[in-house]
MIMI-243590 format. One record per residue (C-alpha): residue number from 1; x, y, z. Coordinates in steps of 0.05 Angstrom, whole numbers, plus 5000, padded with zeros to 4 digits. Layout:
REM residues N
+-----+------+------+------+
|   k |   px |   py |   pz |
+-----+------+------+------+
| NUM |    X |    Y |    Z |
...
+-----+------+------+------+
REM end
This chain:
REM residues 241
+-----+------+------+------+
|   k |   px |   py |   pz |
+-----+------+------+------+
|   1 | 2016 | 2150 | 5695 |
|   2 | 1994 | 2144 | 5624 |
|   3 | 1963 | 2090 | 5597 |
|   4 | 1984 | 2029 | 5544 |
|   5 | 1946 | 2049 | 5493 |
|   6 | 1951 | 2133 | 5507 |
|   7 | 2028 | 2122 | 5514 |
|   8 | 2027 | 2077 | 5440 |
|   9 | 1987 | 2130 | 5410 |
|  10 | 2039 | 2189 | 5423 |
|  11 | 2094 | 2203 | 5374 |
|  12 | 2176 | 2177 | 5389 |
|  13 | 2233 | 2233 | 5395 |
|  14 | 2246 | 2201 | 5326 |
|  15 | 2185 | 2232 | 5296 |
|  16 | 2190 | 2298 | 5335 |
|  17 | 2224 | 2358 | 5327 |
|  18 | 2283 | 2366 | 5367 |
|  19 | 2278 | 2436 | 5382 |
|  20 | 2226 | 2500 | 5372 |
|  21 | 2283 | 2535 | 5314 |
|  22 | 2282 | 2602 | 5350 |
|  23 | 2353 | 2633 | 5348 |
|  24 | 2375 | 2660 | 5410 |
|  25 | 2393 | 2726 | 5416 |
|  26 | 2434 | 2730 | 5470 |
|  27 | 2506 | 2684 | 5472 |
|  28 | 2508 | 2667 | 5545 |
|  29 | 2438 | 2629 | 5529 |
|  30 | 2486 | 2582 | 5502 |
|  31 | 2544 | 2593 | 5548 |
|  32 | 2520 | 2594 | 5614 |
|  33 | 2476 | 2526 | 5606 |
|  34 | 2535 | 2492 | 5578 |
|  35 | 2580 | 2510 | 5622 |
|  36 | 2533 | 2485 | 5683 |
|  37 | 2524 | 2417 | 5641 |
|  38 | 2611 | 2413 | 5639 |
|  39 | 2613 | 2420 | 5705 |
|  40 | 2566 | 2373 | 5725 |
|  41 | 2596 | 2317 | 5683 |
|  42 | 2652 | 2330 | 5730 |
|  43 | 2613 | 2337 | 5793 |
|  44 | 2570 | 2272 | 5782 |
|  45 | 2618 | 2239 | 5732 |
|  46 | 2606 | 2171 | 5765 |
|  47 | 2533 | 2172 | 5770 |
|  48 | 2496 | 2147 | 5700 |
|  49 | 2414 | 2175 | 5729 |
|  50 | 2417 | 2241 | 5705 |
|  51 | 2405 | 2286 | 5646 |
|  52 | 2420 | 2354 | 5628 |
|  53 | 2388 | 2377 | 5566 |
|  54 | 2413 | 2453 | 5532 |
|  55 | 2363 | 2486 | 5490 |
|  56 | 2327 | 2417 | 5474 |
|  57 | 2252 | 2403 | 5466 |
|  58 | 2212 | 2377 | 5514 |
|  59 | 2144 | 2335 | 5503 |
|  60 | 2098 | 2325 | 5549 |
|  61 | 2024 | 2320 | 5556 |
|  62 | 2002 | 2365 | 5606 |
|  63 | 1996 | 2424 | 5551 |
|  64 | 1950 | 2432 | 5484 |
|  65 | 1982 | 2385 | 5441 |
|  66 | 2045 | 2325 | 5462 |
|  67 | 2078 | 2353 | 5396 |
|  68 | 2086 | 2423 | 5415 |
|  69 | 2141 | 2423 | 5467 |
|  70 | 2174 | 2478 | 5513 |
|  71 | 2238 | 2490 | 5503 |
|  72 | 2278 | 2513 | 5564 |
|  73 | 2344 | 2536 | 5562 |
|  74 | 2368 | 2487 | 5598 |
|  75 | 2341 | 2429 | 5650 |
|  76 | 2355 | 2368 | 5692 |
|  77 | 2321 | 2309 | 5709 |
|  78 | 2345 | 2262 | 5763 |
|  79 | 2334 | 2184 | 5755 |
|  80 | 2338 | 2172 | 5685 |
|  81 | 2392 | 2145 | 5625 |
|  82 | 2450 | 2189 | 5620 |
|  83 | 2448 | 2165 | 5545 |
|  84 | 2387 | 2129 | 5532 |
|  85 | 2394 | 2070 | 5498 |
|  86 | 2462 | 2082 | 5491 |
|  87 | 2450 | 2136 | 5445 |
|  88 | 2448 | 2220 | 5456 |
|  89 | 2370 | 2243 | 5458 |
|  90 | 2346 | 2288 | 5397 |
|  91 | 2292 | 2309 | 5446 |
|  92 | 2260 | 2289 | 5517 |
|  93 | 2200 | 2260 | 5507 |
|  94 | 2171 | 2250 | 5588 |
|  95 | 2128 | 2187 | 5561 |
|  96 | 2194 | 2158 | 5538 |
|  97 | 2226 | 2181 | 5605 |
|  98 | 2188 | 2130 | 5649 |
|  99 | 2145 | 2200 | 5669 |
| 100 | 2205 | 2232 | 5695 |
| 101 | 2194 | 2304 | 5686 |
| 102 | 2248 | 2354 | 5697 |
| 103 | 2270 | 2365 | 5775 |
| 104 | 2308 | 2434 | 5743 |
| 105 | 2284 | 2479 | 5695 |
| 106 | 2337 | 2546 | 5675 |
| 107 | 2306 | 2612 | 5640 |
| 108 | 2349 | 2668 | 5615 |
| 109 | 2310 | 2733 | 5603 |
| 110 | 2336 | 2765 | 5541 |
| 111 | 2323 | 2830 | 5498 |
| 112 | 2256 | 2795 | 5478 |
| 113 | 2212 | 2773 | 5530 |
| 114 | 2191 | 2705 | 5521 |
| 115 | 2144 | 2692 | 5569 |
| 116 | 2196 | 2671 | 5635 |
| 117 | 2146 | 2693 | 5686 |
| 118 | 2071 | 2678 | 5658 |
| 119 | 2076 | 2641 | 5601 |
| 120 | 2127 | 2588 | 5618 |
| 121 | 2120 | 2589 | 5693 |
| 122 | 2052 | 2568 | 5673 |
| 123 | 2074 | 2508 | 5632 |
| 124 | 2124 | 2491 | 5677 |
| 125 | 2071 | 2488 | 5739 |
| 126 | 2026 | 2438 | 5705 |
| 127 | 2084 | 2401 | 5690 |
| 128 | 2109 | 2393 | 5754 |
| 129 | 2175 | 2423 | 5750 |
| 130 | 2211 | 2426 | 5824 |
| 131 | 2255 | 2479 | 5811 |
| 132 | 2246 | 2540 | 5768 |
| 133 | 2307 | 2580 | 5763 |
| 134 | 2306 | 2651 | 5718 |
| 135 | 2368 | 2684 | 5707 |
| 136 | 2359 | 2762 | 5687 |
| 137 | 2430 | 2794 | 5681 |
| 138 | 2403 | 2855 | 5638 |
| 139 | 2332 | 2870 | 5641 |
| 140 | 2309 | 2857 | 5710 |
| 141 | 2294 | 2929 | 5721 |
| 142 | 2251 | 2920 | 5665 |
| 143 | 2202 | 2867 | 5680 |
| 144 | 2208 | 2882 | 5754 |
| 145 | 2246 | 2825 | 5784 |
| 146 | 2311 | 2808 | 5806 |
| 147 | 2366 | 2792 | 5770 |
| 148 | 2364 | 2716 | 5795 |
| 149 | 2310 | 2682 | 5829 |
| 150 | 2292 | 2612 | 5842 |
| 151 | 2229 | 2580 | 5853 |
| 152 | 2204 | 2521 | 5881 |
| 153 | 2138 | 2494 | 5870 |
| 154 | 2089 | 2491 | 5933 |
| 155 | 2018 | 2461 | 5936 |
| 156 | 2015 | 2472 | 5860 |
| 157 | 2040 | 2543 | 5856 |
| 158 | 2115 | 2567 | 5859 |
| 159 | 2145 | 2601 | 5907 |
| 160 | 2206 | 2649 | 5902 |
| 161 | 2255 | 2620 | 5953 |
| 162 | 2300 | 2656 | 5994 |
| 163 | 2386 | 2655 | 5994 |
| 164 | 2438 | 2653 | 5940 |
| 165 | 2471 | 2604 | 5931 |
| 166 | 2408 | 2570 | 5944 |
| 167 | 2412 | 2497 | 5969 |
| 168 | 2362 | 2446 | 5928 |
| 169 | 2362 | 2385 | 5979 |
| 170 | 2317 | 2341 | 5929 |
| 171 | 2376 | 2347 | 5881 |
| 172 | 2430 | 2345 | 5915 |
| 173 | 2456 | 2418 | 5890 |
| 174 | 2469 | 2488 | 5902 |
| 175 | 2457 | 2548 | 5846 |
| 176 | 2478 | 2606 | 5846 |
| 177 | 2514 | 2659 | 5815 |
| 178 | 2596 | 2688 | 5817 |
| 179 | 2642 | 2726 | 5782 |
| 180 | 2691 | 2687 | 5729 |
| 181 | 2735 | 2692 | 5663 |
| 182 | 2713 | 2663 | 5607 |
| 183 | 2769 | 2665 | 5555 |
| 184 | 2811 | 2718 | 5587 |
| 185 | 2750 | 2753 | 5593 |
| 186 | 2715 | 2774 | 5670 |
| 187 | 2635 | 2759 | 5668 |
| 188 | 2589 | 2733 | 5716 |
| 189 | 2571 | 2664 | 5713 |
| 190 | 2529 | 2613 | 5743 |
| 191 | 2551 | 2559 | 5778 |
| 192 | 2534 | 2490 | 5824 |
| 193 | 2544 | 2492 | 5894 |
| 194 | 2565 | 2446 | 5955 |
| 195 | 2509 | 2447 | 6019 |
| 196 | 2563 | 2490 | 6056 |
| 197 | 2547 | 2540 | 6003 |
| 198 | 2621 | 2525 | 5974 |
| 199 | 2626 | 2536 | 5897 |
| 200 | 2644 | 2472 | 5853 |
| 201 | 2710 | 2481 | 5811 |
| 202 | 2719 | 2478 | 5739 |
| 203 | 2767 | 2426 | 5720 |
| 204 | 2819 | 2482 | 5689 |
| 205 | 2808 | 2513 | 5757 |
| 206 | 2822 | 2451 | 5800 |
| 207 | 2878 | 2442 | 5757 |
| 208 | 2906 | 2516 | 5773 |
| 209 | 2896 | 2501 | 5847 |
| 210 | 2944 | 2434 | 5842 |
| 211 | 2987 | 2481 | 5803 |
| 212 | 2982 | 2535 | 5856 |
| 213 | 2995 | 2485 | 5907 |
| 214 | 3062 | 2453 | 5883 |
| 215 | 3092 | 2517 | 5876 |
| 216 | 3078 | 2539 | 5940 |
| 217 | 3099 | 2481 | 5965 |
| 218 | 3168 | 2489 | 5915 |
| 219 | 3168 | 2558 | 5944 |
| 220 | 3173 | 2535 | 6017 |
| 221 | 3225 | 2482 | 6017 |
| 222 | 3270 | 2540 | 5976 |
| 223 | 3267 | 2585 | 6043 |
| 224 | 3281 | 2521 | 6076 |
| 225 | 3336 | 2505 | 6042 |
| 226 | 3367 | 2582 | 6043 |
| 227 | 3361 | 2577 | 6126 |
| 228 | 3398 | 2517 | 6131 |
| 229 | 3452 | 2539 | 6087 |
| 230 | 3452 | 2601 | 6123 |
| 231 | 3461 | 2556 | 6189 |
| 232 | 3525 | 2536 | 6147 |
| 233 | 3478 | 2468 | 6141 |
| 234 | 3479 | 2433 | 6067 |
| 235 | 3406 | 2416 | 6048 |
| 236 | 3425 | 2378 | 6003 |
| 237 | 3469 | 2328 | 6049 |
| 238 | 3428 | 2323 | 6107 |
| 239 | 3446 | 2271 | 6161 |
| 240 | 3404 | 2208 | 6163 |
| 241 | 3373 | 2183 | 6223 |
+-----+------+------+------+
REM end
């Protein structure tokens, strides 16, 4: 816990930079994050103690400097403001966070390495970052990992845990990975996950479902209605009870 005076002395997200300005150089670092954050708003759209920040800066003091901030491409932390003050964060600050550091931390390896399994797993270790997920579609070969792995941090050090979609009992979640459409178009995506390993919908998907639903329910009381008439029975003037 910081001090008074320490916790005066640091800068606001006001005075801060809201993110590092490196372009991405891959679109699904923008995608994929955003579409975990939609679905979430519809997963936990009732509950007002989380926050899921997408390619925003985040301060802390555990590094060289409280103004120079990692910037993951996406996180969550569990037990703070969905809008803080009412208002949508430029930044995450932890000292303005109560010291609630990130639970969830997301990494997507691109064409440039940028440090996903030294550099940030580093940072991310003294800050005390649960979960460490790194997503690696494209160039796992390369660096000599899997395409997705998840770690969890043990005693200090993370460890690469085991199962996809893996459960995260602290948080309440599943991650994991599955094959979608994204405007017309079939990718792989990543997704949230129920503890009986059952993926979370989409809203447009839950709404396909209802749709798929009613007109197999239309479809059934059609056949119904042809055997009665072919029973010489009038479905449509059915005697009452």
């Amino acid at each position: 816990m910081l001090s008074k005076d320490l916790k005066n002395a640091l800068p606001s997200t006001d005075e801060l930079p809201c993110s590092d300005d490196t372009p991405v150089d891959n679109e699904d670092q923008n995608l994929l994050p955003n579409i975990l954050l939609f679905l979430l708003n519809s997963i936990w759209a009732t509950r007002m103690d989380w926050y899921f920040g997408v390619d925003m800066g985040v301060y802390h003091t555990t590094g060289i400097n409280p103004r120079v901030p990692v910037v993951p491409d996406a996180f969550l932390s569990v037990g703070v403001e969905r809008k803080k003050g009412g208002k949508s964060r430029k930044s995450y600050a932890v000292w303005e966070e109560n010291g609630v550091v990130p639970i969830l931390t997301l990494e997507m390896v691109s064409h440039t390495p940028g440090g996903e399994y030294d550099e940030k797993m580093d940072i991310y270790t003294k800050l005390g970052v649960l979960y460490y997920v790194i997503y690696n579609p494209e160039f796992w070969r390369r660096d000599q990992h899997q395409p997705f792995e998840v770690y969890k941090l043990v005693n200090g050090e993370y460890q690469l845990q085991i199962g996809e979609p893996y459960w995260m009992s602290e948080i309440g979640l599943g991650i994991g990975r599955y094959q979608g459409i994204v405007a017309g178009i079939p990718q792989e995506l990543l997704s949230w996950y129920d503890k009986q390993g059952d993926r979370y919908l989409t809203p447009e998907e839950q709404a396909q479902q209802e749709r798929q639903r009613a007109e197999q329910e239309r479809q059934r009381a059609e056949q119904l209605a042809q055997y009665l008439r072919s029973l010489g029975i009038d479905p449509d003037n059915l005697p009452s009870e």
